[in-house]
C-alpha angles and dihedrals in degrees: 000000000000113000089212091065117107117230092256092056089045098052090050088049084053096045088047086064096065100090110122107025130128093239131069118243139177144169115229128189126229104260073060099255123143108260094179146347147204127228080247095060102046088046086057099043093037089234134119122231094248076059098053120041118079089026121102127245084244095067086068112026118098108264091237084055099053107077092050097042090048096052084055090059108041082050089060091045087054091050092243097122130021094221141330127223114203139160106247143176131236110193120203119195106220122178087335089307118108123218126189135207115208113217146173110225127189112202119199122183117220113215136179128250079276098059081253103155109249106184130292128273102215120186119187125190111190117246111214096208121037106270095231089050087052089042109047091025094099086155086098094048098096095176155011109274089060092047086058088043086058108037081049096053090045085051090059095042095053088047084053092056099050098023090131100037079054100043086048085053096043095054095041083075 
């Protein structure tokens, strides 16, 4: 890649990269519009690219999913936080029904050499059940040992989720 490139015009080589790619991936600006977007992202989210940019993440996040999604963001445009990872809803309005697809997303903020926010960097995978059902249905746990697996998997997703509120902690000791 050329040295003379800013970091802005690096990140955006980069993100064109992405096609194809199994994830979904987008860069969003930071009044929240789409940028930019990969063949991934518009299969998961059922939307073409002429649908998506210019359009913010908001047209098309679950309404329960907005605030919190939106706090996230607004903390890695302050420079509070590098990046979030949530399960999420996009909600879709088809013939008056509405239909939902449930999705991690990983969120990373692209700043310049003076910490300025840039725009985000977002990559979603589809989950194909909704993540608190797989999480609090503990029907289909028979013994022990599951029980421990997924216990154990909550465990690390929880880490994951505060993994810097709890490397800030550990190292104020």
């Amino acid at each position: 890649m050329d040295d003379n490139l800013t970091i802005e015009e690096r990140a955006l080589a980069w993100a064109a990269s992405w096609n194809p790619s199994f994830s979904g991936r987008a860069v969003v600006n930071g009044d929240f519009t789409f940028r930019s977007v990969n063949d991934a992202f518009c299969e998961i989210v059922e939307k073409t690219k002429g649908e998506l940019i210019g359009k913010t993440f908001s047209s098309i996040t679950a309404t329960e999913n907005l605030s919190i999604e939106i706090a996230n963001a607004e903390l890695v445009k302050a420079g509070a936080s590098s990046y979030y990872r949530l399960p999420k809803q996009y909600e879709f309005i088809e013939k008056n029904k509405v239909r939902k697809v449930n999705i991690i997303i990983l969120v990373h903020g692209v700043y310049d050499a003076n910490r300025k926010f840039l725009f985000f960097i977002a990559t979603i995978k589809r989950q194909e059940r909704n993540l608190k059902a797989k999480i609090l249905n503990l029907s289909d746990l028979v013994d022990i040992k599951k029980i421990a697996y997924g216990l154990t998997g909550l465990l690390l997703a929880v880490i994951a989720a505060f993994q810097e509120k709890i490397i800030k902690w550990i190292s104020s000791f």
